[in-house]
C-alpha positions, -999 to +999 in steps of 0.1 A: +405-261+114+427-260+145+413-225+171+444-205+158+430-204+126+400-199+137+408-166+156+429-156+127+399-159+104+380-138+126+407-108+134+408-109+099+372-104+095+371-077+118+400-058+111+386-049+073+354-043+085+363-016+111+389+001+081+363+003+060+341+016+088+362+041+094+371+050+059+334+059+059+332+082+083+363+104+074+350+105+042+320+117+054+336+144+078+357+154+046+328+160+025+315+186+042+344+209+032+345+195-008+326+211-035+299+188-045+318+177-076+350+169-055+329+155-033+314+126-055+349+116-068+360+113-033+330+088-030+338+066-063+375+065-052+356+055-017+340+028-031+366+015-051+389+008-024+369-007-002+351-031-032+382-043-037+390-051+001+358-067+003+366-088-027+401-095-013+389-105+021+361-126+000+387-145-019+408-150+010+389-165+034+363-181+008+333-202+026+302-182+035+316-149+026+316-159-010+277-163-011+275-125+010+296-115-022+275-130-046+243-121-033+259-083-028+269-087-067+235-093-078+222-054-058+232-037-090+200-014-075+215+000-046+250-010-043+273+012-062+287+004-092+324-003-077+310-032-058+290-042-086+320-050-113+346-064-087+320-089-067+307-102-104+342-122-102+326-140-081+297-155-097+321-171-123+345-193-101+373-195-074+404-211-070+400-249-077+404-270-049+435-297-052+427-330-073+439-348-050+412-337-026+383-340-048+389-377-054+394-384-019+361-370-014+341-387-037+358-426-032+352-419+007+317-409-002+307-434-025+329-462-015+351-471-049+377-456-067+370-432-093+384-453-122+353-475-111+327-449-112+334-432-143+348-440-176+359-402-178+364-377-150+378-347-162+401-332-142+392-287-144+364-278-129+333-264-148+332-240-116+341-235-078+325-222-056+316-213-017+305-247-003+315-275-036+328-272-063+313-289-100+335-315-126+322-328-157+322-367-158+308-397-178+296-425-160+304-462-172+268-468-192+280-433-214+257-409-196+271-374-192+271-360-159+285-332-138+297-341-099+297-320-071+322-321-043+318-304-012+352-291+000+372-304+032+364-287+065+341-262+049+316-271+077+334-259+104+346-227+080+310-218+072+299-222+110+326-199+120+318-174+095+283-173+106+294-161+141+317-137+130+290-123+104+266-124+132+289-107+151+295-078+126+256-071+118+252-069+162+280-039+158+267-024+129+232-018+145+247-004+177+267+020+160+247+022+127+211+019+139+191+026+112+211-005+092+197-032+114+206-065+089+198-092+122+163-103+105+185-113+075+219-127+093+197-147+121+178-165+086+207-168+074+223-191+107+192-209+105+195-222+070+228-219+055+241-252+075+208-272+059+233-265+021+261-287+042+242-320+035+238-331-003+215-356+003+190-327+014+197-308-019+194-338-042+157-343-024+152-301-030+164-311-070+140-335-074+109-320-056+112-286-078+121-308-108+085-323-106+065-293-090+080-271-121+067-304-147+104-308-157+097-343-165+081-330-200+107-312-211+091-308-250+056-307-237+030-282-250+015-277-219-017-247-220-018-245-182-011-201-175+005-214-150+033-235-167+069-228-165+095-230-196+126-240-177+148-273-177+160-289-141+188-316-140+175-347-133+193-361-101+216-399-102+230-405-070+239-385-033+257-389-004+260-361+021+290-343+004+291-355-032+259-351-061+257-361-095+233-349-118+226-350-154+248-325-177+232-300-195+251-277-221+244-236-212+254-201-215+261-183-182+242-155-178+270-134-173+281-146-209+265-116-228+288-124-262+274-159-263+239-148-254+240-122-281+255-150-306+228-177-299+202-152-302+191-152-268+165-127-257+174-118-224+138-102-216+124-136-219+150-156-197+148-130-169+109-134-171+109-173-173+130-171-141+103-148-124+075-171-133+095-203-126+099-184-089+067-172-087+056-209-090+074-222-065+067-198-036+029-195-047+018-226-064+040-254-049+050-236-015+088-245-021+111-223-032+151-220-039+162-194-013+197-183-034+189-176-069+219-152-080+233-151-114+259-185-106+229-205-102+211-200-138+223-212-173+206-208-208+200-240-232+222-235-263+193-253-281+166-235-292+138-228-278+166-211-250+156-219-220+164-211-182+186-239-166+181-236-124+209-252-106+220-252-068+190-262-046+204-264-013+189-238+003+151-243-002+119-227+016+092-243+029+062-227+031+025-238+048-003-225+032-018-201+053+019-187+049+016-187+012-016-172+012-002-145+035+025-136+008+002-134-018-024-113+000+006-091+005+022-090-025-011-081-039-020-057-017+013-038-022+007-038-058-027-023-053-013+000-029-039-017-004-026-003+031-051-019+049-047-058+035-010-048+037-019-049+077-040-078+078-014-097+059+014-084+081-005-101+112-010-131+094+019-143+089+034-125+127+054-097+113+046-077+146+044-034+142+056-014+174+031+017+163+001+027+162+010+043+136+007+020+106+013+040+080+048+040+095+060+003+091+050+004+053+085+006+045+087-033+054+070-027+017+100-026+002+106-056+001+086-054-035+107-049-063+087-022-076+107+008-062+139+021-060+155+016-030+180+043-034+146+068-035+133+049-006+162+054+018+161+090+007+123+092+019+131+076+050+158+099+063+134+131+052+111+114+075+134+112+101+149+147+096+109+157+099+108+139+134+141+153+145+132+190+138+098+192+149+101+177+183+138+185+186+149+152+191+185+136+197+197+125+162+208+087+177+173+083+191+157+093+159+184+068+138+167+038+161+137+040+153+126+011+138+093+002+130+088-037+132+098-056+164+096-091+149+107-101+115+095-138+105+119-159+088+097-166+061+093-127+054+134-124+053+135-155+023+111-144+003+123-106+002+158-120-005+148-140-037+125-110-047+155-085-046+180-111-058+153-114-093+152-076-092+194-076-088+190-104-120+171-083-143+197-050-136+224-076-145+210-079-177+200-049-188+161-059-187+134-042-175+108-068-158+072-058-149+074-082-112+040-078-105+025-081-137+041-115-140+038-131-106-001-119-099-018-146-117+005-170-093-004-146-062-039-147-071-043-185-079-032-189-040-063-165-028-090-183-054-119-196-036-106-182-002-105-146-009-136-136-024-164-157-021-196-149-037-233-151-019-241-186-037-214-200-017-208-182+015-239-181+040-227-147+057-226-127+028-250-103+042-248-098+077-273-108+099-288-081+109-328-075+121-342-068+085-362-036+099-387-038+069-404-054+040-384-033+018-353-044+032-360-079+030-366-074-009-333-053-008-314-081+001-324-107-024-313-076-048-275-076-033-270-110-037-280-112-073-259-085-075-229-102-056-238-126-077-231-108-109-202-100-096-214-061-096-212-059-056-176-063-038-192-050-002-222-030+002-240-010+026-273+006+027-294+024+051-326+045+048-344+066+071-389+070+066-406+094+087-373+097+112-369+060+114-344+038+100-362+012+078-332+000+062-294-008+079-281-031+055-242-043+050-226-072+030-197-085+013-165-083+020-144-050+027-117-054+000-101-077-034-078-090-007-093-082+027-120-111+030-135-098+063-170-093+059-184-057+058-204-047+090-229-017+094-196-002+113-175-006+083-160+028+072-161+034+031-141+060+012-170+083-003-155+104-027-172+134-040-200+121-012-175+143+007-187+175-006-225+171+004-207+176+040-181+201+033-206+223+020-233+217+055-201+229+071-203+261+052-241+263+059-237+258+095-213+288+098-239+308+079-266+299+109-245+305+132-237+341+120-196+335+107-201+346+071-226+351+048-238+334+016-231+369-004-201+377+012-172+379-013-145+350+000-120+374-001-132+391+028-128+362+050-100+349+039-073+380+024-049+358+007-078+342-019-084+379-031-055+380-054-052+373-095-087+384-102-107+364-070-119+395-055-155+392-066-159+358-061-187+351-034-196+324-010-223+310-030-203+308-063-181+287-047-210+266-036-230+267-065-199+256-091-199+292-102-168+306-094-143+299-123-119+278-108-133+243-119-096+234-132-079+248-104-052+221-091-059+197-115-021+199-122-014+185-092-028+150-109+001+146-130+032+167-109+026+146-080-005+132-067+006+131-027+002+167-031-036+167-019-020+151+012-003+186+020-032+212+037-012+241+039+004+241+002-031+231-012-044+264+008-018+284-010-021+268-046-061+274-046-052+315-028-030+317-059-052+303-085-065+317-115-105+319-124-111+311-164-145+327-164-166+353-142-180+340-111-215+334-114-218+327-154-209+291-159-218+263-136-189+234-143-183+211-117-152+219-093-141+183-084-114+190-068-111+226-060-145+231-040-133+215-010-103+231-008-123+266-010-146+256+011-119+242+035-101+279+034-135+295+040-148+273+068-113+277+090-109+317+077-140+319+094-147+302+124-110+305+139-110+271+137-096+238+121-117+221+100-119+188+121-132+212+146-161+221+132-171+189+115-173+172+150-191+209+168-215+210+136-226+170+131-203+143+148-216+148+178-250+164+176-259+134+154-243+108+176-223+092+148-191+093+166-167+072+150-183+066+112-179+097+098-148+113+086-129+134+063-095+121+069-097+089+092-073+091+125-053+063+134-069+035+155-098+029+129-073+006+102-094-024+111-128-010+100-115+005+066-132-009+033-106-013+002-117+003-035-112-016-062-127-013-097-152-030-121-131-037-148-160-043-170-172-009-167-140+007-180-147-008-216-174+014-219-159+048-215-153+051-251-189+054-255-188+082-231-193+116-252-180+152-234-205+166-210-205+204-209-213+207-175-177+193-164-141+208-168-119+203-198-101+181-170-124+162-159-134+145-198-140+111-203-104+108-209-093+118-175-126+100-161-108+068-176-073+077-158-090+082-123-109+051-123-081+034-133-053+056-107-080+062-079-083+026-059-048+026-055-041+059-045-069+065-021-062+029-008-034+040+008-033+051+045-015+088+039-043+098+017-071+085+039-057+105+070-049+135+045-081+163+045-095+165+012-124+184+018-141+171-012-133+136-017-115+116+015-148+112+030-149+077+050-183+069+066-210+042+073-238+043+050-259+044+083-237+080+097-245+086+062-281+084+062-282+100+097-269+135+084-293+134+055-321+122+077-317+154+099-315+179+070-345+162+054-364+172+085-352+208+085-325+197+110-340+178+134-318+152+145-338+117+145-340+094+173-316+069+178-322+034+169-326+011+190-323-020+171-289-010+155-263-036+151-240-039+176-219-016+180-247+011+183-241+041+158-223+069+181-203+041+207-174+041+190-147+069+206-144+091+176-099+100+181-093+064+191-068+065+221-038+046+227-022+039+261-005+070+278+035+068+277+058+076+302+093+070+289+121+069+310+159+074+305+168+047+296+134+039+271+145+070+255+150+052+217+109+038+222+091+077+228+093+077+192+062+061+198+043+094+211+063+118+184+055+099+154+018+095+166+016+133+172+031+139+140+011+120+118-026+122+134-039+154+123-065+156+149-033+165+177-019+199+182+021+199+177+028+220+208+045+260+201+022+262+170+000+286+164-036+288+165-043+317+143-056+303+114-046+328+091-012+312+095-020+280+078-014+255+102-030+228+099-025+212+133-056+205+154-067+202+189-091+177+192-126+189+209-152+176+225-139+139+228-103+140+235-077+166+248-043+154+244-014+172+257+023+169+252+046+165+278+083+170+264+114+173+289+152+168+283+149+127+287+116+121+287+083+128+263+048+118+275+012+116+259-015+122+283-048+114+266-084+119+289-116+127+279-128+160+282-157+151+305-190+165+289-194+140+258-223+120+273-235+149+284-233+163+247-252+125+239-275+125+267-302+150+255-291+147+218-324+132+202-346+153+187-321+185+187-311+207+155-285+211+136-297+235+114-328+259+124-351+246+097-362+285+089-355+282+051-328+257+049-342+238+022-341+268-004-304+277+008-295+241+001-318+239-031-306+277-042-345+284-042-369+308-031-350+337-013-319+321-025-327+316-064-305+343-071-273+330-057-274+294-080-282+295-115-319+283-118-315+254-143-279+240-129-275+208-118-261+222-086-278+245-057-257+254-031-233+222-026-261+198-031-266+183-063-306+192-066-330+157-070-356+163-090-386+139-102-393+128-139-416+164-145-387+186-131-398+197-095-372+197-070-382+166-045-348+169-024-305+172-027-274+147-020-240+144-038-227+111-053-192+099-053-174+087-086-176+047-082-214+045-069-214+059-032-243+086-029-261+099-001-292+120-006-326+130+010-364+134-004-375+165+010-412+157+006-416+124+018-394+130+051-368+103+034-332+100+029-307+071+020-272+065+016-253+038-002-215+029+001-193+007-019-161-002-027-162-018-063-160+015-083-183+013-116-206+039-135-233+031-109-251+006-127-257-013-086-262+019-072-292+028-094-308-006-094-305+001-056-326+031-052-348+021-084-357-006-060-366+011-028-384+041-039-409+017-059-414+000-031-422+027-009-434+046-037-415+074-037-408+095-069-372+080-084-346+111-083-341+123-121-300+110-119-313+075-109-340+068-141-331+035-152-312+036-186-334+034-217-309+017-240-271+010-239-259+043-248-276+062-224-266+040-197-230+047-202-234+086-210-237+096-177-221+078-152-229+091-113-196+107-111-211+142-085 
């Protein structure tokens, strides 16, 4: 191909490519002055025209751009449906190349004359295609074969056409940045010239053929992870020409002749998935181009997938393979936090600190739409652009991934080219359901490894006590059992820890081993803090227990609220137990949003009269309590959390409600005992829960929960009564002080490095100065402002009967924005007096001690406020022993997590973990330590009589 045809191909190239560009974006200009209907046939008409210069160009100039077109045919999910019908052309065939050419091809290759190599050779080709193109043949022994023929000069074409396709993705991210394909195209250079060489693809052929077990093609194989697909076996090679073995199919595409044969499509598409899930997580090899050209069916019976064309293969090592599955898993769990450890595993390197950011790299799963996706994406940046008034260009570049690894760009490719496949054919394919067992056959004994086999199980820690030491054996016959995922445990006797306990691993998929540091998601834990919040205003004079809620905050008055009072809400008394419950089933990012939350509980409706029936509010109680405690102090709730009990009780950094960004590392991931969920049937109604909140929806939010609350918008969301993350040790801390009237204990001095309290509670990142010319990169400071909802957005306001729900961080941080025409700057410095606020802590209150138990209890001068035999006093859950005297209070958190305190015996204990069940490990757990220390066993914590009873009442508040 002499240089004038080369520079014709490329003007050529270009030419359409900038019409169609600029088709575009009149289009768009006209839009804005059609009526919405006119306006969508002005698109279709769009897209037809252009489809069919793409397909012209595609024809045309053939080589590379005929795979671009039939990988773009396969995106029946997000190309539109123009592109769709004319680019199916060509997955069938192109032009034949000339006879004449073919033969000369093949005798140079193989060194004799056709007439010598086959006793037939017929002369139409089965099919054409980009780089060879396929004829039917018999050789001289009889054996039917098909040949394939790379075309003349097609190296230098495809080369070429790299460049110029190179070329074209450069000048659509400049002009287009938010449609940055270079991760794909730069893959694409790298291994599109490996197809060139047959000799390659013949070795590819015969690797897959025995890694899939082709070899037993009637075999009846009882291995889960055996594939039902046939592979041709391979005869000869040379660099440019391959023969293979014929087999007789049905092109997908061939819907008539699928439909006569009796194919079921369902299955073909789903034998394809599994045959690729073998190959990129069981053999660590995978075809990199499966479109619809590449696949036939077996006329005979049973119909089976045919794979064809494996010149462009994947090699993958195995800590690569095991980073793909720990992702893919982790995406189908919704696993944020694996999702990150995976990311840096296999170098896919994020620009933020805001993680929660780069999730969209997630889509490369073919469980979403992408057309949705893209749609979420520009809301987000629309969100950016308003709030901080940014320059629409500089909000288009964001991007949140610097560094794309090859591997990441094949895999997504074959995952969206299946996901294309199955909207070909009209099926509906459950990906993950069907490629987990692969992905999880990868992680097996490297994942999760149980204590009989992994040495730091428990971590190795001082054991602080004879107790502990007992405790210990306990967890790992529990790991054992498989009852215990990670663990932690801490107790405080007398104002001293005798237990600081942690083991296992923090997640399904996250095999780092849980420290005393680690930070668990708590649940309904949550409340017992929420409502020492509320109590802590009381002391300190901001409301009153009696006062009617109304009064402190106006807007809760309305639809029949006006009489309900401080201590119904705390005591599960004030009617609105099924308040936002809907928001379960209309969309459950809702609890994400503070300010709409606000509103929906101020507009609620009570179902009974405050102060008559005590029915758990799972959800609703924090948000009341969240209203109250900001209506009333003037200030947000992340305020007072840290004034009341962060920093008083040095636990800086292990408790939160609503994590910030910086602590991703430290996160534990829920997952669920499966075994547990057989026994909800057995479960009857309780009366003392909502009509909600039944065994049925139990069920659902064991099942929904993990995966929801696993991922990193939720965890930095406030939910007042269920995003707690904490150590169990921060955990026992706070009940430690309120079991001693308030006194905070002293700090320990053999705690496990790092001490409880060093960790900076708003973890900090570097201060930014952006210049002119860094302009696209200050993104950096905006999106972190925006999404950490310890930072004030500047021009807000701080009346908080407005319902902001922005925060100025106190105490440990003040952060300040700096925003000027070309530059925006974070300044982030301590405030100065938080080791003074640590340096005389021990041995302080939080709470004055004069009466505190009764208020928590609803006792004594307080009886009348809580309903004398409810299982709730005023936001405690009330512990009492086996003859019915009250010995203390705590709250427990559906899955097992519980934190509580013995009021008699100066004791407390918390326990967090991340395998939800009923609490079967959680009871065993306490059962254990109060008989050693014999203390009386809290009432909820009796060890089950028989099988039913154990199931009745799991600890789910």
């Amino acid at each position: 191909m002499g240089w004038g045809n080369i520079y014709r191909r490329r003007m050529k190239v270009f030419s359409v490519a900038l019409v169609i560009y600029l088709d575009y974006k009149a289009l768009q200009q006209r839009e804005k002055w059609a009526s919405k209907s006119k306006g969508s046939a002005l698109w279709e008409k769009a897209h037809q025209r252009n489809a069919r210069r793409v397909l012209n160009l595609i024809i045309e100039l053939e080589g590379l751009w005929v795979k671009l077109g039939q990988y773009l045919s396969t995106r029946a999910d997000v190309l539109p449906e123009a592109y769709i019908t004319l680019l199916k052309q060509l997955q069938d065939s192109l032009p034949p190349r000339p006879l004449e050419e073919v033969h000369r091809t093949i005798e140079r290759e193989l060194g004799q004359a056709i007439d010598d190599l086959f006793s037939k050779f017929v002369e139409s080709p089965l099919a054409t295609a980009s780089i060879a193109q396929v004829h039917r043949a018999t050789l001289m022994d009889g054996q039917e074969v098909v040949v394939k023929v790379q075309h003349e000069g097609i190296k230098k074409i495809i080369l070429e056409d790299l460049k110029n396709a190179k070329s074209i993705v450069d000048w659509i991210a400049w002009a287009e940045p938010q449609y940055d394909f270079n991760p794909m195209i730069d893959e694409w250079c790298k291994e599109a010239p490996k197809e060139l060489d047959f000799n390659r693809e013949a070795d590819n052929t015969r690797k897959v053929f025995t890694n899939l077990g082709c070899k037993n093609r009637h075999g009846d194989g009882t291995s889960s992870h055996r594939v039902e697909v046939l592979i041709p076996e391979v005869i000869q090679s040379t660099e440019k020409v391959l023969i293979l073995e014929f087999m007789d199919g049905i092109r997908l595409n061939d819907f008539e002749s699928l439909d006569s044969f009796g194919v079921n499509k369902q299955k073909i598409v789903e034998e394809i998935t599994r045959a690729y899930a073998h190959q990129i997580y069981i053999d660590g090899f995978f075809n990199g181009d499966p479109h619809p050209g590449n696949f036939l069916v077996s006329k005979e019976a049973p119909h089976r997938p045919i794979l064809l064309d494996f010149g462009l293969t994947k090699s993958l090592s195995f800590p690569m393979k095991q980073a793909l599955a720990k992702m893919f898993l982790a995406s189908a769990e919704g696993d944020h936090v694996a999702l990150l450890s995976a990311f840096a595993e296999m170098g896919l390197k994020l620009r933020l600190d805001i993680p929660e950011q780069a999730m969209e790299v997630t889509t490369v799963f073919p469980h979403e739409n992408v057309k949705s996706l893209n749609e979420q994406r520009t809301k987000n940046l629309k969100v950016i652009q308003e709030k901080m008034k940014l320059d629409p260009k500089e909000v288009k570049r964001f991007n949140p991934v610097d560094a794309f690894p090859g591997d990441i760009v094949i895999f997504s490719r074959v995952l969206n080219l299946l996901r294309g496949l199955s909207s070909t054919m009209n099926v509906r394919i459950v990906y993950h359901d069907i490629m987990r067992p692969f992905a999880e056959h990868v992680l097996q004994g490297t994942i999760y490894k149980a204590p009989a086999v992994n040495a730091q199980w428990v971590c190795d820690t001082p054991v602080l006590s004879a107790v502990e030491a007992k405790l210990r054996q306990l967890l790992i016959d529990l790991g054992s059992d498989d009852k215990i995922l990670g663990i932690q445990v801490c107790a405080y006797k007398d104002g001293e820890v005798i237990i600081d306990t942690a083991a296992g691993v923090l997640g399904k998929y996250d095999p780092r081993p849980v420290q005393p540091d680690s930070l668990f998601p708590v649940f309904s834990v949550t409340k017992g803090i929420t409502a020492g919040m509320v109590h802590w205003l009381v002391e300190k004079g901001k409301l009153r227990l009696d006062e009617n809620v109304a009064n402190i905050w106006p807007e809760f008055g309305c639809n029949g609220k006006d009489l309900i009072k401080v201590h119904h809400v705390l005591n599960h008394t004030a009617g609105l137990h099924n308040a936002l419950s809907e928001m379960r089933s209309e969309n459950p990012l809702l609890i994400c949003d503070w300010n709409e939350c606000l509103k929906r509980i101020a507009a609620s409706v009570p179902e009974t009269e405050p102060g008559q029936n005590q029915l758990y509010h799972y959800l609703s109680f924090g948000w009341i309590c969240g209203g109250i405690i900001e209506h009333a102090s003037g200030k947000k709730f992340q305020e007072i959390l840290e004034e009341a009990f962060i920093h008083p009780l040095n636990i800086e950094g292990e408790l939160y409600i609503g994590v910030p960004p910086g602590v991703e590392s430290r996160l534990a991931t829920l997952t669920v005992d499966r075994n547990d969920l057989t026994k909800v049937s057995q479960i009857r109604n309780r009366p003392d829960l909502p009509s909600s909140f039944q065994p049925e929806a139990i069920l659902e939010s064991i099942v929904t929960l993990p995966a929801l609350f696993n991922m990193l918008n939720i965890r930095r969301a406030i939910i007042p009564a269920a995003n707690g993350h904490c150590s169990a040790r921060a955990l026992a801390r706070y009940y430690a002080a309120l079991a001693d009237g308030g006194l905070v204990p002293p700090r320990d001095s053999t705690s496990f490095q790092p001490n409880l309290g060093s960790h900076i509670h708003i973890p900090k990142f570097p201060s930014l100065k952006v210049s002119r010319r860094q302009r696209g990169r200050r993104n950096k400071g905006v999106l972190s402002l925006l999404r950490n909802p310890y930072l004030q957005i500047p021009n807000r306001s701080n009346d908080p009967q407005d319902g902001d729900c922005g925060i100025t961080a106190t105490g440990q941080n003040t952060i300040g924005l700096d925003c000027g025409s070309s530059s925006c700057s974070i300044n982030t410095s301590d405030s100065g007096g938080n080791d003074d606020k640590r340096r005389n802590s021990d041995h302080h209150k939080i709470f004055s001690g004069k009466g505190i138990f009764d208020a928590f209890l609803g006792d004594g001068d307080y009886a009348n406020m809580a309903l004398p035999d409810g299982m709730f006093g005023l936001g405690f859950k009330r512990s009492r022993s086996k003859e019915g005297s009250y010995i203390g209070f705590g709250h427990t958190g559906m899955g097992g997590s519980t934190g509580f305190c013995d009021i008699n015996n100066r004791f407390a204990m918390a326990v967090t973990v991340n395998k939800m069940s009923f609490g079967a490990a959680t009871r065993s757990i306490i059962e254990l330590v109060c008989s050693e220390l014999d203390l009386p066993l809290p009432q909820d914590f009796d060890p089950p009589t028989d099988r039913g009873s154990n199931t009745e009442r799991p600890l789910i508040n």
